[in-house]
C-alpha positions as CSV (number, residue, x, y, z in Angstrom):
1,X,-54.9,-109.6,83.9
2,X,-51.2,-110.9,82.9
3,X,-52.1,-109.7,79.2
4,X,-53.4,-105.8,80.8
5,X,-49.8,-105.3,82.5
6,X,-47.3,-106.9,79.4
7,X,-49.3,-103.9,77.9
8,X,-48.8,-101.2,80.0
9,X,-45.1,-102.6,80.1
10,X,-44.7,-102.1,76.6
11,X,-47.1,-98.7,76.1
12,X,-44.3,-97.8,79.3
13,X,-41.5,-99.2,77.4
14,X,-42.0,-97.6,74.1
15,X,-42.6,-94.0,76.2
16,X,-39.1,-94.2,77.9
17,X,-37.5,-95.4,74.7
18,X,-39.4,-92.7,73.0
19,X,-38.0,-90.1,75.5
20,X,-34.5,-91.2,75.1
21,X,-34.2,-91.0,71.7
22,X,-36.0,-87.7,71.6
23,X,-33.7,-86.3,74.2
24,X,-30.6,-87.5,73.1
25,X,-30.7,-86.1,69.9
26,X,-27.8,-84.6,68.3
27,X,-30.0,-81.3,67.0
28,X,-33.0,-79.6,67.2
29,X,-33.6,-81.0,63.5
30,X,-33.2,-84.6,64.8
31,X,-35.4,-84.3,67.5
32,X,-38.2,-82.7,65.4
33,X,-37.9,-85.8,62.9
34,X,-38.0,-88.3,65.6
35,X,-40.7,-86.6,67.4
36,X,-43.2,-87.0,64.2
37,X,-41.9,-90.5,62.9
38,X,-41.2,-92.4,66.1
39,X,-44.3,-91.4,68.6
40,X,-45.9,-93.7,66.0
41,X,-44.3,-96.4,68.9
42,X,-46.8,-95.3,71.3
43,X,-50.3,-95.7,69.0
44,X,-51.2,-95.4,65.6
45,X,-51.7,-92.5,62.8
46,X,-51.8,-91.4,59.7
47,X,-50.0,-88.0,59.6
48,X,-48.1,-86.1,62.2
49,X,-46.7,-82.7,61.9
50,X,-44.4,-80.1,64.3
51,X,-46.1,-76.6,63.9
52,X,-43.6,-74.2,65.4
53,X,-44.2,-70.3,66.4
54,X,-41.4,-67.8,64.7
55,X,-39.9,-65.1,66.8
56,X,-41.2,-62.4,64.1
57,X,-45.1,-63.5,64.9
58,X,-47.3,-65.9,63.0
59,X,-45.7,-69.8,62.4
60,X,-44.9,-72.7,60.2
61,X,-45.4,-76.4,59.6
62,X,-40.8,-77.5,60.2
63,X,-41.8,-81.1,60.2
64,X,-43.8,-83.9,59.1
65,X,-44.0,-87.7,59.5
66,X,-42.3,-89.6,56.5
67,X,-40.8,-86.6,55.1
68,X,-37.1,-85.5,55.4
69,X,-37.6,-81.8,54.0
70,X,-40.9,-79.5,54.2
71,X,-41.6,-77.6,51.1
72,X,-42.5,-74.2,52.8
73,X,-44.6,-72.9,49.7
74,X,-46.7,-76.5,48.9
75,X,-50.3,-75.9,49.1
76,X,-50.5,-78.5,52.0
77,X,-48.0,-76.7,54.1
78,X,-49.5,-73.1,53.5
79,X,-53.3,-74.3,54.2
80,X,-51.9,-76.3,57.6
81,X,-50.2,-72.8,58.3
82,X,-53.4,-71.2,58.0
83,X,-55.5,-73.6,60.1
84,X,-52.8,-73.2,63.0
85,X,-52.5,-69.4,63.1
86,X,-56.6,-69.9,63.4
87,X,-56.6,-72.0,66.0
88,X,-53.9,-69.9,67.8
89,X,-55.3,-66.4,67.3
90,X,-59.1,-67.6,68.2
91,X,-58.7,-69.3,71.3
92,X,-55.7,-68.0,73.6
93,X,-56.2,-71.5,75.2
94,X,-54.9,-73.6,72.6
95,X,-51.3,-72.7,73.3
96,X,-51.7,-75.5,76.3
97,X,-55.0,-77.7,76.0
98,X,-54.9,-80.9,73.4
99,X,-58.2,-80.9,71.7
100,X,-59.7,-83.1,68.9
101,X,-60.7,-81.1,65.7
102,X,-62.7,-81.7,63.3
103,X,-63.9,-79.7,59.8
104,X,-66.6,-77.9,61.9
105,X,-64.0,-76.4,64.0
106,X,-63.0,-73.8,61.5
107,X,-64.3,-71.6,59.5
108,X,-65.6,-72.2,55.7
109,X,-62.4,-71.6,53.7
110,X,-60.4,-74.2,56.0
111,X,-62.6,-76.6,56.3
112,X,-63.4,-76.7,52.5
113,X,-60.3,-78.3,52.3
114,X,-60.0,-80.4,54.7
115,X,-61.0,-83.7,52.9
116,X,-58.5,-83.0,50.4
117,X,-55.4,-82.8,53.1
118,X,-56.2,-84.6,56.0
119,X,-57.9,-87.6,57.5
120,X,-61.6,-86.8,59.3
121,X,-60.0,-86.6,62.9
122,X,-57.3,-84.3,63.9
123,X,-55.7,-84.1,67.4
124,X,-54.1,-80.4,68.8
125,X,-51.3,-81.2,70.9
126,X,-50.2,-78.7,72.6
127,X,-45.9,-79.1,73.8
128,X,-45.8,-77.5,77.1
129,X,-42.8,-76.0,78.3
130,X,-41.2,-74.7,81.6
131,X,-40.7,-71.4,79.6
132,X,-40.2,-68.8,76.8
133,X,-40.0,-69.6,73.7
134,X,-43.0,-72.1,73.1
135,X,-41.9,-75.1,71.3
136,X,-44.6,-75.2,69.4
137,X,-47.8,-77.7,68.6
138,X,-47.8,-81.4,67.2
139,X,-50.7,-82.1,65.0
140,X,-51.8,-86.3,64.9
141,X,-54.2,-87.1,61.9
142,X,-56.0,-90.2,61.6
143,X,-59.6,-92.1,60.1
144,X,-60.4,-93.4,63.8
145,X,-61.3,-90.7,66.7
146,X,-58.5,-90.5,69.3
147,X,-59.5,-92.2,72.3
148,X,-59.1,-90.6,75.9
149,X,-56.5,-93.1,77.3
150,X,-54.3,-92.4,74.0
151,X,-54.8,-88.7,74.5
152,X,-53.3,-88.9,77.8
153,X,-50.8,-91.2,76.5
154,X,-49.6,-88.5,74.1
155,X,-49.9,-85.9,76.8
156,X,-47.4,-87.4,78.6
157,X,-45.1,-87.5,75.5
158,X,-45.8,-83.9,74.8
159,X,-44.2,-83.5,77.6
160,X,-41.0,-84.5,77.2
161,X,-41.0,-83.5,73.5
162,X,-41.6,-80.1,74.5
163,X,-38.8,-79.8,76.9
164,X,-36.4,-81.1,74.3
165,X,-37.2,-78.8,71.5
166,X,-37.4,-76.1,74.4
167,X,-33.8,-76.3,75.4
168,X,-32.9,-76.5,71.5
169,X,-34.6,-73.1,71.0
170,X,-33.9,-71.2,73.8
171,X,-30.3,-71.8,73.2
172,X,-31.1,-70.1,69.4
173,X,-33.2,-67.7,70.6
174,X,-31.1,-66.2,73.7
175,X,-28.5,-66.1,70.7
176,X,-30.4,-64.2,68.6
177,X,-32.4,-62.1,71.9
178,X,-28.8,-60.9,72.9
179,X,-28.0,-59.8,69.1
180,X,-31.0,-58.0,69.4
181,X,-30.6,-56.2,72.8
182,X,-27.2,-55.3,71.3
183,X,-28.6,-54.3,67.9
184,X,-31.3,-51.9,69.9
185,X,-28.6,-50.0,71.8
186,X,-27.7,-46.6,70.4
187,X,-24.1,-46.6,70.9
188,X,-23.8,-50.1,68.7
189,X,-26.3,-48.1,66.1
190,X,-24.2,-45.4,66.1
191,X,-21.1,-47.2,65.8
192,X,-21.9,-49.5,63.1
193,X,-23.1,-46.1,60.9
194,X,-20.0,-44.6,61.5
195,X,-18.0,-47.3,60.4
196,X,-20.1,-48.2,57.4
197,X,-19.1,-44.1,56.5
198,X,-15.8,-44.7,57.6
199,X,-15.2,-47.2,55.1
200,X,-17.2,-45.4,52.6
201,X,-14.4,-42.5,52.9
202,X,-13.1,-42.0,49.6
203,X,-8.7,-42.0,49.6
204,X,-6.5,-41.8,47.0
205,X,-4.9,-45.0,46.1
206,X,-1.4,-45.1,46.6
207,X,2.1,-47.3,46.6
208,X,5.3,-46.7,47.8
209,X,8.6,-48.2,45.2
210,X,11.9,-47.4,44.9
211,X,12.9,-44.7,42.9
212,X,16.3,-42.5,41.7
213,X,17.2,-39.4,40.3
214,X,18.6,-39.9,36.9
215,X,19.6,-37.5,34.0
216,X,17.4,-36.2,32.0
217,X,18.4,-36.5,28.7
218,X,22.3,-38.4,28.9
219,X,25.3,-38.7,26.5
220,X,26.1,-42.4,26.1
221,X,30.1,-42.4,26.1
222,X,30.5,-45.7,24.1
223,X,34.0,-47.5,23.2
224,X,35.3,-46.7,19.6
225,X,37.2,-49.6,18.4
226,X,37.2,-53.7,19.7
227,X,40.2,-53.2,22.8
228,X,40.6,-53.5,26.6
229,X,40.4,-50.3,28.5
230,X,43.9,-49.0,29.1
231,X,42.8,-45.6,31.7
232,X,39.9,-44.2,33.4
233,X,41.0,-40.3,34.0
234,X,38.5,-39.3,36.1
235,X,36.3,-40.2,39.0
236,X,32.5,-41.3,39.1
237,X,30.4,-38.3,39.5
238,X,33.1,-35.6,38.4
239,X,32.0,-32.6,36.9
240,X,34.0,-32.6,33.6
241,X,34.4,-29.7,30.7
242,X,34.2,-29.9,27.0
243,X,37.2,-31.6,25.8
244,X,38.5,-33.3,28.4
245,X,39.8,-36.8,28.4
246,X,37.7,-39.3,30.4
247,X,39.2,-42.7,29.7
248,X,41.8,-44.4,27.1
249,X,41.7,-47.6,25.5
250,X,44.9,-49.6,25.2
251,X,46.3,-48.2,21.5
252,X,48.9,-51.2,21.1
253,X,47.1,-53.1,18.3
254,X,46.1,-49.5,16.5
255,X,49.7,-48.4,16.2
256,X,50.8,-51.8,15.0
257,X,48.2,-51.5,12.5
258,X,49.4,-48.5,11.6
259,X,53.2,-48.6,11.5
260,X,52.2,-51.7,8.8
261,X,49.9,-49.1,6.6
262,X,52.8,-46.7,6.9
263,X,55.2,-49.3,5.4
264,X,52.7,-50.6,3.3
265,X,52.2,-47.4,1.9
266,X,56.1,-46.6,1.5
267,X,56.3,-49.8,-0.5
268,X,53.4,-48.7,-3.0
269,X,55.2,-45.2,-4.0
270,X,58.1,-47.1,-4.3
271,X,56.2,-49.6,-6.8
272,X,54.7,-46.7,-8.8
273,X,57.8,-44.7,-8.6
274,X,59.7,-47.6,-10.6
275,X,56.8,-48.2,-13.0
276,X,57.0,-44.8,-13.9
277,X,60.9,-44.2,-14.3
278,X,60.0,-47.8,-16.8
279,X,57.0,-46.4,-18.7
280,X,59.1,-44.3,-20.7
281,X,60.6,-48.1,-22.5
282,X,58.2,-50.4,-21.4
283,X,54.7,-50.4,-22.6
284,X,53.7,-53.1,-19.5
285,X,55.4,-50.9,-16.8
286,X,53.7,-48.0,-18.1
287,X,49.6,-49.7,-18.1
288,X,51.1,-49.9,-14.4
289,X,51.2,-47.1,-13.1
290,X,47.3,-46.5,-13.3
291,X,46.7,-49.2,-10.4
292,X,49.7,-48.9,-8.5
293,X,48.5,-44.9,-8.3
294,X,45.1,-46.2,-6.7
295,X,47.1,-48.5,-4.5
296,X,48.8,-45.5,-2.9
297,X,45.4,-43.6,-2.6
298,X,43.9,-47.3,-1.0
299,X,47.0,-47.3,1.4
300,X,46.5,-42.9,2.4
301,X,43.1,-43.4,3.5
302,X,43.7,-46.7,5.2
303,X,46.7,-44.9,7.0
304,X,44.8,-41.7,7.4
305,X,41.7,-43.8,9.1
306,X,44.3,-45.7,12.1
307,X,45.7,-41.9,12.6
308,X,42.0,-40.7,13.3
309,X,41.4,-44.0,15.4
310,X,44.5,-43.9,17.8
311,X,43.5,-40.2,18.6
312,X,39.6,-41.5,19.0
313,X,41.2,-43.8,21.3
314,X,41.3,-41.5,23.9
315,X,37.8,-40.5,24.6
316,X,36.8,-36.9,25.5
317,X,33.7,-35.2,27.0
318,X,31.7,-33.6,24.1
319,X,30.1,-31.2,26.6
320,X,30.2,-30.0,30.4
321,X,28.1,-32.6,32.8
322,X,29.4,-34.8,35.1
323,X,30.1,-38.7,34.5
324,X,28.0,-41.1,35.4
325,X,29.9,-45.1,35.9
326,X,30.3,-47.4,38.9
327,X,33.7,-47.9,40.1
328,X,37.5,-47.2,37.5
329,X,38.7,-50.8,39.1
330,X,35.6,-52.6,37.4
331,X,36.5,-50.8,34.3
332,X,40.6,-50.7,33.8
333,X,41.7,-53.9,31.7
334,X,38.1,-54.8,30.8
335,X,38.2,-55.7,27.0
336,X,35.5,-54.2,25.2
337,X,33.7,-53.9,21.8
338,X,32.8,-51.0,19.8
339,X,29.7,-49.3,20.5
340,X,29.7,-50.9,24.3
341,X,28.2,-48.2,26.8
342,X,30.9,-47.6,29.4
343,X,29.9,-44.1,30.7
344,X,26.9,-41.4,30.9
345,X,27.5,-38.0,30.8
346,X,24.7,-36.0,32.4
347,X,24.1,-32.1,33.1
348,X,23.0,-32.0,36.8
349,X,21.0,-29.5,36.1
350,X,18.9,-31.5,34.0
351,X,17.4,-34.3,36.0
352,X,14.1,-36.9,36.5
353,X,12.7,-39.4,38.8
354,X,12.7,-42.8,37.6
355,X,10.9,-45.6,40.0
356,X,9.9,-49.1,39.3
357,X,6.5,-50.2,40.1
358,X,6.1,-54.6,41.0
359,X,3.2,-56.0,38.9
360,X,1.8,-57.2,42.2
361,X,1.5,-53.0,43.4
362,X,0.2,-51.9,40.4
363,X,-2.5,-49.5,40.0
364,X,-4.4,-47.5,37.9
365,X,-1.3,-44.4,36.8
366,X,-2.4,-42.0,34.2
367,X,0.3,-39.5,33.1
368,X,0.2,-36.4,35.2
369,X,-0.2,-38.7,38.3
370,X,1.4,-37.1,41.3
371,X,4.3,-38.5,42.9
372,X,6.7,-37.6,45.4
373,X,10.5,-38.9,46.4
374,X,11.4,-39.5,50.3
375,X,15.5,-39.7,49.5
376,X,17.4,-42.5,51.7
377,X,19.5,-38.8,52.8
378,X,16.8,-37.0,53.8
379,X,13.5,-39.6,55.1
380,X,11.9,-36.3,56.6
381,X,11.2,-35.0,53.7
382,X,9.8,-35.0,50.3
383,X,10.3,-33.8,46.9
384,X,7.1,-33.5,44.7
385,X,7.0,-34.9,41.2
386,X,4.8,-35.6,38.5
387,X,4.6,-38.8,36.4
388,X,5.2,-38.5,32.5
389,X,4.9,-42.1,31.3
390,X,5.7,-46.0,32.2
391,X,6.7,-48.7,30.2
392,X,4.3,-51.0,28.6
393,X,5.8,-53.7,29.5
394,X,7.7,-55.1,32.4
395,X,11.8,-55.0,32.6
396,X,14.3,-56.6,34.9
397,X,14.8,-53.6,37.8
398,X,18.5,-53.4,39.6
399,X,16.8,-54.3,42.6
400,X,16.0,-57.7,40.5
401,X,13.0,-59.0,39.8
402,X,10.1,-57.8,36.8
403,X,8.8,-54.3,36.9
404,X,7.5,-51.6,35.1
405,X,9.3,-48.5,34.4
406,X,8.1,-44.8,35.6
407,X,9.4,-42.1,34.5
408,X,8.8,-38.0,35.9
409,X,10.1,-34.6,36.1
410,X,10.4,-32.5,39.4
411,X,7.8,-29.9,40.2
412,X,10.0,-28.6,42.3
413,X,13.9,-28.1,43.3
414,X,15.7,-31.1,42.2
415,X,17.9,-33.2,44.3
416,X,21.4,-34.4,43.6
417,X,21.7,-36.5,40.1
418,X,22.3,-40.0,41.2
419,X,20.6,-39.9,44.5
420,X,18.2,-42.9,45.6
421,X,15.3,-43.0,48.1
422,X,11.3,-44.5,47.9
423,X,8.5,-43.1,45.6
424,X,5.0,-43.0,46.8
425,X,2.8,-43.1,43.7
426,X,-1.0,-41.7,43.9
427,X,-4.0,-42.9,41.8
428,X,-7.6,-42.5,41.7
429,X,-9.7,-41.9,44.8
430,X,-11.3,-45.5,46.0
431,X,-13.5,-46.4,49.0
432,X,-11.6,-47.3,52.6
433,X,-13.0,-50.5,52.3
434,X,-11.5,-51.4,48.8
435,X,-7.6,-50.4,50.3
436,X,-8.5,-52.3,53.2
437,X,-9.4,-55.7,51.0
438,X,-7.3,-54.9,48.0
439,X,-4.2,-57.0,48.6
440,X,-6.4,-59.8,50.1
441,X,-8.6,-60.0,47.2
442,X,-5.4,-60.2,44.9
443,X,-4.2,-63.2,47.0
444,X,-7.1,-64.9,46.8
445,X,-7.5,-64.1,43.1
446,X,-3.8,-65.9,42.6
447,X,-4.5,-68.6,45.0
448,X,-7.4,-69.5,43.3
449,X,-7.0,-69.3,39.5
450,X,-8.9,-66.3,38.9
């Protein structure tokens, strides 16, 4: 008697501790896998296996005693698949009675195989559930039939095991029933089309730089000789005629230099005039006069060149434009070298665009490319251009920082030479969708190596 109850304490004992580990699992997955490995607690077997119903008909074998993954395409797992959906589809009963199988209880092409899968005795245990979805069937193999008492045993578990997998899957399913419902509406049918289309829309690819009207094709005004600048004589941007004097540089060492060639060459006529009044007695005065005539010639040109240089010193506009420099303060008393750029001189009527495109906002630019200039004096308007090249390769822009060069001529009335405002560049046509993930996809490209 004493040895009947220590069992039933322990069949009891091993149920509850069944149920709490069942139900106090952390995910469905984990209650599956204890459900098939630890009802071995309550009685003996040799296999056990979840067989759970999919929401798109039909079902699958998810879990199996002793195994921590199923291989959905094994040849056990497909034939077990097979014998479920039979069992299912033949008697609408089996979705809630346990019942003992056997070969006989299937047809020939199931039961053919059963000796190579399974053990002679196979018990259908239904999980109930308080409601949609079904959780599902566990399947207990073993050598020995199952005997009533362990049956009702297991019933009992079923119970429990059902309502845990139950609350697992309807949380999934109400999930995936709501997309659903949502998915079947019209309006959300609609919508999504018409945002796939939307992003779909082919735009031209654009980017907005800075930009400024420039001459065309400028004079360089560069300094003549190695001196500081003495005057500027006119103002930035002044419209200036052939001829006229723009800025001096300081002519102190140049006529130094030549009051010395002009004494120098005083000296050498002098020499050649004495070694000629001597030739006519002395033989050495007159071989003489040969080099001290070349002398004189040496000491004409030199003199001849620092006359032509002070005049140069004083540089003058080779044709009508207008002057293009900063500021006459930055320039008065700067020492310079010859050949250093210290104007422009531009015809107004001659202008371009010039803009300067960031590696980073690049795109694809093919010559012709429209463009079109929003000046910082007029934002409300625009003035179309079209591009004629860019630089290969990237320079340091005023604005600082590496860019490329662009470089176009107006389609239209040009604005004011020297004028400054943003350029909006166009490309090649491209999906919404691509301007929408262009700069992220750059980003990440950076941020990641790529």
């Amino acid at each position: 008697m004493n040895a009947s109850v220590d069992a039933r304490a322990d069949l009891l004992a091993g149920l509850l501790s069944l149920a709490r580990d069942v139900s106090q699992a952390r995910s469905e997955d984990l209650a599956a896998y204890a459900i098939v490995n630890q009802t071995f607690q309550l009685l003996p077997y040799h296999l056990a296996l979840l067989w759970q119903p999919s929401d798109v008909g039909g079902g699958r074998v998810t879990h199996a005693s002793g195994l921590a993954r199923i291989e959905g395409d094994s040849p056990f797992v497909l034939w077990m698949n097979a014998l479920a959906a039979h069992r299912i589809k033949q008697l609408p009963e089996a979705r809630t009675q346990a019942a003992a199988l056997g070969p006989a209880d299937f047809p020939e092409r199931l039961a053919s195989q059963w000796s190579e899968w399974l053990p002679a005795h196979l018990l259908w245990l239904p999980l109930p559930s308080p409601g949609e979805p079904w959780p599902g069937v566990m399947c207990l193999a073993r050598a020995t039939p199952f005997e009533p008492h362990e049956v009702a045993l297991l019933q009992e578990a079923a119970i429990f095991h059902g309502h845990a997998l139950w609350g697992w899957r309807r949380q999934h399913r109400n999930l995936r029933a709501r997309l659903r419902k949502r998915w079947s509406s019209r309006r959300l049918r609609f919508g999504v089309l018409a945002l796939s289309l939307l992003l779909l829309l082919p735009l031209r690819m654009s980017v907005v730089v800075s930009g400024e009207v420039v001459a065309l094709a400028p004079l360089v005004l560069a300094a003549p000789a190695d001196a500081p600048i003495r005057a500027v004589l006119v103002r930035p941007n002044q419209a200036v005629k052939t001829g006229q004097a723009l800025f001096a540089l300081d002519d102190t060492g140049v006529r130094n230099r030549l009051a010395v060639a002009t004494k120098s060459l005083d000296i050498a006529r002098a020499d050649w005039l004495r070694s000629s009044q001597k030739g006519f007695s002395d033989d050495g005065s007159r071989a003489d006069v040969a080099a001290l005539s070349a002398r004189i010639e040496e000491k004409q040109a030199e003199l001849a060149y620092l006359g032509e240089l002070v005049q140069r010193l004083t540089v003058k506009a080779p044709a009508d434009g207008v002057v293009v420099f900063s500021d006459p303060l930055d320039l008065v008393g700067k020492p310079v070298v010859t050949g250093e750029h210290i104007m422009t001189l531009a015809d107004p009527a001659r202008v371009a665009l010039q803009a300067w495109l960031p590696p980073a906002d690049a795109i694809a630019l093919m010559p012709g490319a429209q463009m079109s200039l929003s000046l910082h004096t007029a934002p409300l308007a625009s003035v179309p251009a079209t591009l004629d090249g860019s630089s290969y390769e990237t320079e340091t822009a005023p604005e600082g920082g590496s860019a490329y060069r662009l470089r176009g001529h107006f389609t239209g009335q040009p604005p004011q030479l020297g004028l400054k405002g943003t350029v909006r560049l166009y490309g090649e046509r491209a999906p919404l969708a691509y301007h929408m993930l262009r700069r992220p996809l750059a980003a990440l490209r950076r941020l990641i190596g790529l």
